[in-house]
PAPA-858250 format. One line per 4 residues: number of its first residue (from 1); for each residue x, y, z of N, C-alpha, C. Coordinates in Angstrom, 3 decimals, decimal comma, m for minus. Each point is the difference from the previous one (the first is absolute). Layout:
<recs>
NUM	X/Y/Z/X/Y/Z/X/Y/Z ~ ...
</recs>
This chain:
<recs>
1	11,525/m85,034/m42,939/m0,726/m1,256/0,127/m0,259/m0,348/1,468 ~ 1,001/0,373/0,944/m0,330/m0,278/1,483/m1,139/0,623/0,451 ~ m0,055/1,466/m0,236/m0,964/0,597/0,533/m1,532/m0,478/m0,975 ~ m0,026/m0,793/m1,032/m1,366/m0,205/m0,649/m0,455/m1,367/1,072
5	1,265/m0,657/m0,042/m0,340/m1,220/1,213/m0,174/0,316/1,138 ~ 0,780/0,885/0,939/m1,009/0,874/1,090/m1,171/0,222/0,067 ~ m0,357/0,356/m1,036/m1,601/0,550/m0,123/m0,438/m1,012/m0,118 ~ m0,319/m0,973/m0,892/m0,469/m1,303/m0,137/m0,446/m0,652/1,280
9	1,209/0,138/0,976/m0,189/m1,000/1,338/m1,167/0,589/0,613 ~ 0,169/1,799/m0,232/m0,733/0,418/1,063/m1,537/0,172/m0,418 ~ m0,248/m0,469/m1,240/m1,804/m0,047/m0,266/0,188/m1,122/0,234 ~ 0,805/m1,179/m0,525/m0,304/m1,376/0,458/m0,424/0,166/1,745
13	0,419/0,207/1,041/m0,343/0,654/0,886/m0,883/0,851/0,514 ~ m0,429/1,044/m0,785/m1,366/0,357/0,005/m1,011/m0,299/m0,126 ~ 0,064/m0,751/m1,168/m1,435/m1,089/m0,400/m0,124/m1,119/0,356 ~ 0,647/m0,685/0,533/0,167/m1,229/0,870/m0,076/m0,211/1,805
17	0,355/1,199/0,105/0,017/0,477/1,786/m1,206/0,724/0,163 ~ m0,958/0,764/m0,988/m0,461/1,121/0,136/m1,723/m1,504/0,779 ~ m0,396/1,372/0,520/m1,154/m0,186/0,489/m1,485/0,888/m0,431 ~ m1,184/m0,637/m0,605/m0,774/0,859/m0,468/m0,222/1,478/0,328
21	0,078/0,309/1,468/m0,351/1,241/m0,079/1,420/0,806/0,059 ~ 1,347/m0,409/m0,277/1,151/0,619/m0,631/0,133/0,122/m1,055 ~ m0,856/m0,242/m0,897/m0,437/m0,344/m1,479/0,714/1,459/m0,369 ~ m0,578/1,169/0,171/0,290/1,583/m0,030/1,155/0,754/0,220
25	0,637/m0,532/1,088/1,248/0,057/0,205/1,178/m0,151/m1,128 ~ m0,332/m1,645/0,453/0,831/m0,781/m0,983/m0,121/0,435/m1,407 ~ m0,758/m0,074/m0,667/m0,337/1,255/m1,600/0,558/1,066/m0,195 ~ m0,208/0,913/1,060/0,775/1,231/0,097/1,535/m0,335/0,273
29	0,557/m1,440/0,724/1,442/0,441/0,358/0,666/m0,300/m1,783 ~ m0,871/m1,296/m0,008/0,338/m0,590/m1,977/0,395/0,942/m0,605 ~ m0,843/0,882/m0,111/m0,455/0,835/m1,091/1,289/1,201/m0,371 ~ 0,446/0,158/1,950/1,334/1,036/m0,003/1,223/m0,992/m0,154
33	0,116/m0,944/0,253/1,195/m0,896/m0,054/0,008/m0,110/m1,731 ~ m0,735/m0,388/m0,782/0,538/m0,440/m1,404/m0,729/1,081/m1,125 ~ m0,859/1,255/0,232/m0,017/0,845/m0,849/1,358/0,619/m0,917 ~ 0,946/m0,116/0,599/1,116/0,113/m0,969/0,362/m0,973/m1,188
37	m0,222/m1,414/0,694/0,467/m1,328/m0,761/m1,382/m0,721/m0,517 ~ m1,133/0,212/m0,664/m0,993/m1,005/0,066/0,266/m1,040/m1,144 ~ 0,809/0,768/m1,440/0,396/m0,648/m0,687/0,875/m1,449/0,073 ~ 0,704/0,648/1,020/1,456/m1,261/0,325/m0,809/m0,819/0,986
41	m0,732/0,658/0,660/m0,984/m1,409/0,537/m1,182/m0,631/m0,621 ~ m0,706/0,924/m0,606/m0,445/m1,288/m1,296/0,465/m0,925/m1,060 ~ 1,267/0,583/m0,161/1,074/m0,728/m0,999/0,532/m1,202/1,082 ~ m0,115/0,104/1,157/0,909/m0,699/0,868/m0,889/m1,201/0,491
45	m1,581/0,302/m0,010/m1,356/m1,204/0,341/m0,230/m0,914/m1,290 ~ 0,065/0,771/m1,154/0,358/m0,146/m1,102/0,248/m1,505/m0,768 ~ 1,044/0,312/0,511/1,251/m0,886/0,092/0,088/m1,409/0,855 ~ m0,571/0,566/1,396/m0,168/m0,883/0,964/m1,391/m1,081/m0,552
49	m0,572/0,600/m0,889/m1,664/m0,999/0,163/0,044/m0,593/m1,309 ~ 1,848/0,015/m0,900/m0,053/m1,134/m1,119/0,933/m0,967/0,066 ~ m0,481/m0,722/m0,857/0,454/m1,422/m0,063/1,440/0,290/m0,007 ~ 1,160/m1,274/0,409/m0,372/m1,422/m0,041/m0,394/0,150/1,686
53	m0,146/0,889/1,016/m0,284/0,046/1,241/m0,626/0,891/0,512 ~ m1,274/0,115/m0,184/m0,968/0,836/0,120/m0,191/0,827/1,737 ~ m0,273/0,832/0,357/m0,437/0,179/1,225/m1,311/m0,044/0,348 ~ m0,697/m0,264/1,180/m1,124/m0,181/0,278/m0,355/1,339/0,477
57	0,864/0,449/0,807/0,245/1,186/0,683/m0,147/1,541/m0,570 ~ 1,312/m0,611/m1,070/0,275/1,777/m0,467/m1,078/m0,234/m1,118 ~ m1,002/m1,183/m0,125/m0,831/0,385/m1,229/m1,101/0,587/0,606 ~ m0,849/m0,133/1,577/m0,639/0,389/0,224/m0,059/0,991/0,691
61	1,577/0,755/0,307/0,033/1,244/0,359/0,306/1,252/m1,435 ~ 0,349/m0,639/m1,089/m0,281/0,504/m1,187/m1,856/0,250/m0,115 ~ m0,157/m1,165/m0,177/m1,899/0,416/m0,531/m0,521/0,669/1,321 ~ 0,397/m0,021/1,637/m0,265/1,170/0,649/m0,202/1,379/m0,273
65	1,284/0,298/m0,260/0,423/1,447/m0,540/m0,483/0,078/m1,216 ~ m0,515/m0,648/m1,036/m0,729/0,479/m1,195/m1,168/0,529/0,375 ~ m0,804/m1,074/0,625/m1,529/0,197/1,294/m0,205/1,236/0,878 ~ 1,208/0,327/0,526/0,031/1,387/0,974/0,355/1,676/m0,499
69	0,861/m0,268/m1,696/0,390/1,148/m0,698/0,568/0,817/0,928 ~ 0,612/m0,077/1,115/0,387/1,091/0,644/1,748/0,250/m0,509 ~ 0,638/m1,305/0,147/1,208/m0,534/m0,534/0,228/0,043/m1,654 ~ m0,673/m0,733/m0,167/0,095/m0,708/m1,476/m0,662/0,880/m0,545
73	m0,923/0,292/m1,172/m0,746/1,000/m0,911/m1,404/m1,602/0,378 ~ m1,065/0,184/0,078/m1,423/m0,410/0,170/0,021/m1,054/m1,126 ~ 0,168/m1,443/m0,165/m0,998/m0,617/m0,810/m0,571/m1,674/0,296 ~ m1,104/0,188/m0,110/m0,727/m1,111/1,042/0,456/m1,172/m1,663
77	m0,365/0,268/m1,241/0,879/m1,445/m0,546/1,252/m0,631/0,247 ~ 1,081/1,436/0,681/0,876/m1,204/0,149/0,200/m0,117/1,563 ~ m0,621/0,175/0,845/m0,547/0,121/1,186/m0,507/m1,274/0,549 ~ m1,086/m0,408/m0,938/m0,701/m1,738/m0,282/1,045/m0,817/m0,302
81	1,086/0,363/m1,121/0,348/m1,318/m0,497/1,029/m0,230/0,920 ~ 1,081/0,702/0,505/0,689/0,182/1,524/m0,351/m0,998/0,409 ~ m1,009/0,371/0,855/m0,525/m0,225/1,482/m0,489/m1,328/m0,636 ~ m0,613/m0,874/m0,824/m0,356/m0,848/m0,933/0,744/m0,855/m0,114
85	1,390/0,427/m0,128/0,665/m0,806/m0,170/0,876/m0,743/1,508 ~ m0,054/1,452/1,011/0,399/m0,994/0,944/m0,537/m0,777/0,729 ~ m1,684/0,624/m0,536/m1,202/m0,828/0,586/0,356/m1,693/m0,149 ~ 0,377/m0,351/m1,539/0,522/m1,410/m0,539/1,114/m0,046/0,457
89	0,657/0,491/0,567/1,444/m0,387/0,576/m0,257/m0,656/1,716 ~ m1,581/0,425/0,194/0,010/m0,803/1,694/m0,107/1,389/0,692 ~ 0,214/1,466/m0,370/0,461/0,654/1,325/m1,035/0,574/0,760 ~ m0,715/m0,465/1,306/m1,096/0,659/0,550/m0,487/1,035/m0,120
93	1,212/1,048/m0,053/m0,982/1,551/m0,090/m0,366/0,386/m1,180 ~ 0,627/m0,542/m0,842/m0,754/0,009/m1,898/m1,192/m0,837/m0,183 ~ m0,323/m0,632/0,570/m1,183/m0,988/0,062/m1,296/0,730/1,150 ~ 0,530/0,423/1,084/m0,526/1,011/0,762/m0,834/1,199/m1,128
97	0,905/0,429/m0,955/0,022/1,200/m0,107/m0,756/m0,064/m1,677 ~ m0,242/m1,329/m0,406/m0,552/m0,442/m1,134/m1,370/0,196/0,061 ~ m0,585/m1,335/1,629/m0,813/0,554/0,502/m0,981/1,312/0,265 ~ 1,189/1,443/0,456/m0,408/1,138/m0,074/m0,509/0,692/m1,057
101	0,799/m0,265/m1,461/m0,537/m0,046/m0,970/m1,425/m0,032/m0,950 ~ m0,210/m1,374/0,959/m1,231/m0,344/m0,416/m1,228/0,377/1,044 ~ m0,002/0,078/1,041/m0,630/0,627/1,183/m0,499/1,859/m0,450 ~ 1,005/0,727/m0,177/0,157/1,108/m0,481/m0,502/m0,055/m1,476
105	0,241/m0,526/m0,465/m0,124/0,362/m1,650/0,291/0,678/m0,980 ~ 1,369/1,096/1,112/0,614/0,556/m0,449/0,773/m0,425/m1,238 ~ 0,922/m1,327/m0,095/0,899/m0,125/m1,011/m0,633/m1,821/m0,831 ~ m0,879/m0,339/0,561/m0,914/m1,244/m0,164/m1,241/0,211/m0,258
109	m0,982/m0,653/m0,742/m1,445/0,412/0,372/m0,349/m1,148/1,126 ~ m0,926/1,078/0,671/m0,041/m0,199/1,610/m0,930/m1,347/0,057 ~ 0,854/m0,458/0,795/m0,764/m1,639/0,556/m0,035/m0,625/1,051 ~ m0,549/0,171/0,565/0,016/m0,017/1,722/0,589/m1,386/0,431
113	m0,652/m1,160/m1,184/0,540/m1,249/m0,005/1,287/m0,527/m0,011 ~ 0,714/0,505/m0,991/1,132/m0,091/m0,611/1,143/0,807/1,030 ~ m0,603/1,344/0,708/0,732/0,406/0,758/0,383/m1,002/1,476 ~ m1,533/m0,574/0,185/0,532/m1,247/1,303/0,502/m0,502/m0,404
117	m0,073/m0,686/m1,429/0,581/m0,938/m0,184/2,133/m0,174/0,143 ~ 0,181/1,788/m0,097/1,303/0,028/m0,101/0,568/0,653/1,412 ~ m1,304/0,148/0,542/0,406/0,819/1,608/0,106/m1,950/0,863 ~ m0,218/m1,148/m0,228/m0,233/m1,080/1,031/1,431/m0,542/m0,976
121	0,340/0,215/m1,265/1,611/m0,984/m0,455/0,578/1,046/0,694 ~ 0,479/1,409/0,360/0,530/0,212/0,981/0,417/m0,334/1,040 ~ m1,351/0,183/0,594/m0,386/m0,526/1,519/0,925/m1,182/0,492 ~ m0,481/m1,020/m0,860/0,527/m1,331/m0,094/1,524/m0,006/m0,223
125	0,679/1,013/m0,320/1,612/0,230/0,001/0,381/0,846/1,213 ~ m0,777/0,195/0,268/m0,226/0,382/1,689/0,378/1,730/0,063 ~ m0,033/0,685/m1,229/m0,262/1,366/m0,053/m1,207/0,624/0,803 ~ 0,443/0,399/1,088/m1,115/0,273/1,381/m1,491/1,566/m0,883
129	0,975/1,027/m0,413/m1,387/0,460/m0,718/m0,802/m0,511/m0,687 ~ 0,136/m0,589/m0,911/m0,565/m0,968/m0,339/m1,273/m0,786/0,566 ~ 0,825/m0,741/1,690/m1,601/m0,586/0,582/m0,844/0,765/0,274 ~ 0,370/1,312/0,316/m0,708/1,192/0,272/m1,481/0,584/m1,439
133	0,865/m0,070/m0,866/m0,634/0,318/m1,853/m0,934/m1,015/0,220 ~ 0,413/m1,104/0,344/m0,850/m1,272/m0,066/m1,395/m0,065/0,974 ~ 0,545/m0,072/0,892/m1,298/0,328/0,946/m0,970/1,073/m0,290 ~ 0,685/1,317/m0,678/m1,070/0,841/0,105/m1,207/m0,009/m1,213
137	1,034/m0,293/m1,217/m0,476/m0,459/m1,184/m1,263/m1,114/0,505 ~ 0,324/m1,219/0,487/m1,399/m1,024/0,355/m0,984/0,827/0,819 ~ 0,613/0,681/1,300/m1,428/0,859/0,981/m0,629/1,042/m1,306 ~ 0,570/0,340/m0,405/m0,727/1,396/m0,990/m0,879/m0,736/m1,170
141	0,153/m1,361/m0,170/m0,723/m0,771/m1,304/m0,395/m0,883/0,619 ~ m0,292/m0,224/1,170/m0,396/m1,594/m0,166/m1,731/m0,567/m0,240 ~ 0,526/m0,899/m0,403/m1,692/m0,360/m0,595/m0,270/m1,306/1,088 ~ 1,084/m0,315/1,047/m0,442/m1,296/0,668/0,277/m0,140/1,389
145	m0,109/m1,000/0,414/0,676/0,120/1,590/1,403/m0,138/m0,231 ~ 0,345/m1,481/m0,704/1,325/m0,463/m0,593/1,032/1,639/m0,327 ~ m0,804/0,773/m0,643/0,901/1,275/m0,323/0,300/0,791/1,086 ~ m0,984/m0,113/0,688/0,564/0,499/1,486/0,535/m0,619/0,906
149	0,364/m1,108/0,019/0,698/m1,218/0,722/1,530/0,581/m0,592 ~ m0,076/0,169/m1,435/1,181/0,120/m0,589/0,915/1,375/0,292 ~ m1,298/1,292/0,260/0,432/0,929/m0,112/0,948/0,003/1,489 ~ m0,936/m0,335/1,241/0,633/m0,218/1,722/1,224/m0,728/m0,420
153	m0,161/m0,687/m0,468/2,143/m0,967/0,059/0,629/1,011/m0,509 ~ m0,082/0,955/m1,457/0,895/0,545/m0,323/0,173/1,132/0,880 ~ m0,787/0,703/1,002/0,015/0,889/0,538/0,401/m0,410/1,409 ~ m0,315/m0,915/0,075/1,050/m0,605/1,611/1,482/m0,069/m0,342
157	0,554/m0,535/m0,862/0,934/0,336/m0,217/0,587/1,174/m0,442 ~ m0,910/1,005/m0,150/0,787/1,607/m0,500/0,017/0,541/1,200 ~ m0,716/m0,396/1,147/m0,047/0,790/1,035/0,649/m0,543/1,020 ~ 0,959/m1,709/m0,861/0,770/m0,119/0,907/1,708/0,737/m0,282
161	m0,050/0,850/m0,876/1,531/0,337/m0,778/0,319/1,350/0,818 ~ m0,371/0,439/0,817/0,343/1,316/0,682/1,368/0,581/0,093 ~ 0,997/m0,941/m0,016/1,101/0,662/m0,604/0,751/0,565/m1,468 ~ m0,854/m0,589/m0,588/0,357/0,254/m1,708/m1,774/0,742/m0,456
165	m0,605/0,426/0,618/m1,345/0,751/m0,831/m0,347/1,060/0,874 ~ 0,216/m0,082/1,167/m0,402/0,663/0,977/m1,862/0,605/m0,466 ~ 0,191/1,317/m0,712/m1,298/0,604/0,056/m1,260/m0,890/m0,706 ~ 0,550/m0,860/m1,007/m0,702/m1,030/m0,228/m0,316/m1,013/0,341
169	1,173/m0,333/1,381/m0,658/m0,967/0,785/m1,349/0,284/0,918 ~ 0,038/1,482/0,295/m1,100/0,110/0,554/m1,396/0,554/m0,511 ~ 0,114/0,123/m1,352/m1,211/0,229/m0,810/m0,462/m1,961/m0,428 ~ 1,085/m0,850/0,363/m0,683/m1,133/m0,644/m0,465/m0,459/1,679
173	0,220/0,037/1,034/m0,279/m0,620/1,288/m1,845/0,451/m0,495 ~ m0,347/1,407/m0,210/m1,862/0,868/0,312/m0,309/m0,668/m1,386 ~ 1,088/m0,649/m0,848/m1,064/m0,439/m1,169/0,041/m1,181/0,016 ~ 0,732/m1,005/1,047/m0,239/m1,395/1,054/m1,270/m0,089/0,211
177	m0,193/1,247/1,096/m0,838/m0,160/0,606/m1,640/0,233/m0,295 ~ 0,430/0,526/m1,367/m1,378/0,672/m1,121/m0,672/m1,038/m0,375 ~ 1,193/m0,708/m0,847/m0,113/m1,663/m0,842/m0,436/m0,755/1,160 ~ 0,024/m0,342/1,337/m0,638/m1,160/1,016/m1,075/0,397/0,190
181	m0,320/1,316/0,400/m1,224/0,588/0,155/m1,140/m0,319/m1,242 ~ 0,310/0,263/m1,552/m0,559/m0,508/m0,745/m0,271/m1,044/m0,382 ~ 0,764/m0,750/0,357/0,227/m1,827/m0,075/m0,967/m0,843/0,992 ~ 0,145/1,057/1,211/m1,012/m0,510/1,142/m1,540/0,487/m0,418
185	m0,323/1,413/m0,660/m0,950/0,212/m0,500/m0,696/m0,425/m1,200 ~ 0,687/m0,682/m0,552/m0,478/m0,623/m1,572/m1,015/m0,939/0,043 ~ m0,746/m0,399/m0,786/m1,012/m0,654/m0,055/0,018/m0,478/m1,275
</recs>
């Protein structure tokens, strides 16, 4: 049991510390750390994401690993209801990642709407990818100035997070500067 809680800490740690473009890494270290145990750690998230004290956490690192199949065996139904559920529990990166859902259309049918709509209740919990999703989502759709007013705030603030996004802080600074340029060009 110690060593299943070892492991535990150390994806809690991986997926929480990790940074997008460690995304690969971090997968590959997962993948060698609990290929022996995936059972006792799905039995163990399981557990963690029922009542009478639910986790927010281990439910949306459960519907992770359904989403990624690298860990777990692949299934986007219980993948949704996971991540779904910690979405209703408040937890930013399930709401982030609800968003993605619907953006993608991978595990949602795709709605560009519905995806802002869950990339800005993020935002607003101050999940920094998020302002990033947000901004780019309004520059890539916008039908107004207002949407591009909207898209520059969320992207001033992604390009102010340089310690927690790094490579995405600097893909949102040239798409700052895309969104003013268009904003100044609009008619």
């Amino acid at each position: 049991m110690k060593n299943i809680l070892f492991r535990l800490l150390v994806l809690f740690a991986l997926i929480f510390s990790c940074s997008a473009e460690n995304k690969f890494i971090n997968n590959y270290v997962a993948r060698l750390i609990y290929a022996a145990e995936t059972e006792a750690l799905e039995d163990y998230l399981l557990k963690s994401t029922s009542y009478p004290h639910p986790n927010a956490t281990a439910s949306y690192i459960l519907g992770s690993l359904y989403l990624d199949g690298s860990i777990l065996k692949k299934d986007l139904q219980k993948a949704d209801i996971f991540i779904t559920k910690a979405a209703n529990m408040g937890l930013p990166e399930a709401i982030n990642s609800i968003g993605d859902g619907y953006y993608s259309g991978d595990i949602r049918k795709k709605n560009i709407r519905k995806a802002l709509e869950y990339y800005e209740k993020a935002a607003a919990l101050g999940f920094k990818p998020s302002q990033f999703n947000a901004g780019i989502v309004l520059l890539r759709n916008a039908k107004n100035k207002n949407d591009l007013k909207r898209a520059i705030l969320y992207l001033d603030k992604a390009s102010k997070n340089s310690k927690d996004l790094k490579e995405i802080t600097k893909a949102a600074v040239r798409y700052k500067i895309d969104a003013q340029k268009r904003l100044k060009n609009y008619k």
